[in-house]
Steps between C-alpha positions, in 0.01 A plus 500: 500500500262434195212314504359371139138361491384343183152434385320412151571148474261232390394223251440557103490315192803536256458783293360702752655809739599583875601809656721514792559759755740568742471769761799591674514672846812614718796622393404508159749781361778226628478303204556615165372143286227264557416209318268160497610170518313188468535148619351191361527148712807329481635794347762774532375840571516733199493825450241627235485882512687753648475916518755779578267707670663826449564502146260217419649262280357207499669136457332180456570077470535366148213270636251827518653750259218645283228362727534664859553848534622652887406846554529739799255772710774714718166683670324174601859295577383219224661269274277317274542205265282481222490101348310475174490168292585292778643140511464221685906572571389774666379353814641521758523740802593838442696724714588848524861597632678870495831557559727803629740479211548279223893570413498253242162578237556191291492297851161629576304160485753331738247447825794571702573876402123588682527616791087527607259240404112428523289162633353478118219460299418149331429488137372227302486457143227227326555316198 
C-alpha cells in the first residue's frame, strides 16, 4: 500500500504561483511513475503532470506545458508541482496519484492507469 498526502493548495490572483507537494509513504519503491491530476466541477479529471521517477522524465498536459514544472526528492519521498502564471482554468482540485507501472507512457494522463491516489488540495485561480 501507498499512501499520497497533498498539501500547498490555496487561492491567488491570475498571474500569480502555487507550489504543490506530495509526500508519499509505504511501499514507495512499488511504483515507478507518479503524476497530478486535477478536476474542475462538472468536469472530467485530467491529468496535468506526470514523472518517471527513476529516470525522471517528465510529461505534462498541453493545458500546462511551459507553465508547471513536476519535480522529484527520492530522500524526502516528494513530488512537487510548481504552477507559475496561473489561470482561472486552473482551478480546480488537484490530486496526486502514483502508479506501479505505466506500460503504456503516452497513456500516462488516463486517471485509470493510477493505481494510488490522494484526498487533494483545492486550488483557486482569481480573475
Amino acid at each position: 500500500q501507498v499512501q499520497l498526502v497533498e498539501s500547498g493548495g490555496g487561492s491567488v490572483q491570475a498571474g500569480g504561483s502555487l507550489r504543490l507537494s506530495c509526500v508519499a509513504s509505504g511501499y514507495t519503491d512499488s511504483c515507478n511513475f507518479m503524476a497530478w491530476f486535477r478536476q474542475a466541477p462538472g468536469k472530467e479529471r485530467e491529468g496535468v503532470a506526470g514523472i518517471n521517477t527513476g529516470a525522471g522524465r517528465t510529461f505534462y498536459g498541453d493545458s500546462v506545458k511551459g507553465r508547471f514544472t513536476i519535480s522529484q526528492d527520492n530522500a524526502k519521498n516528494t513530488v512537487y508541482l510548481q504552477m507559475n502564471e496561473l489561470k482561472p482554468e486552473d482551478t480546480g482540485m488537484y490530486y496526486c496519484a502514483a502508479a506501479r507501472w505505466v506500460p503504456y507512457l503516452n497513456r500516462w494522463w488516463l486517471p485509470f492507469t493510477m493505481d494510488y491516489w490522494g484526498k487533494g488540495t483545492l486550488v483557486t485561480i482569481s480573475s
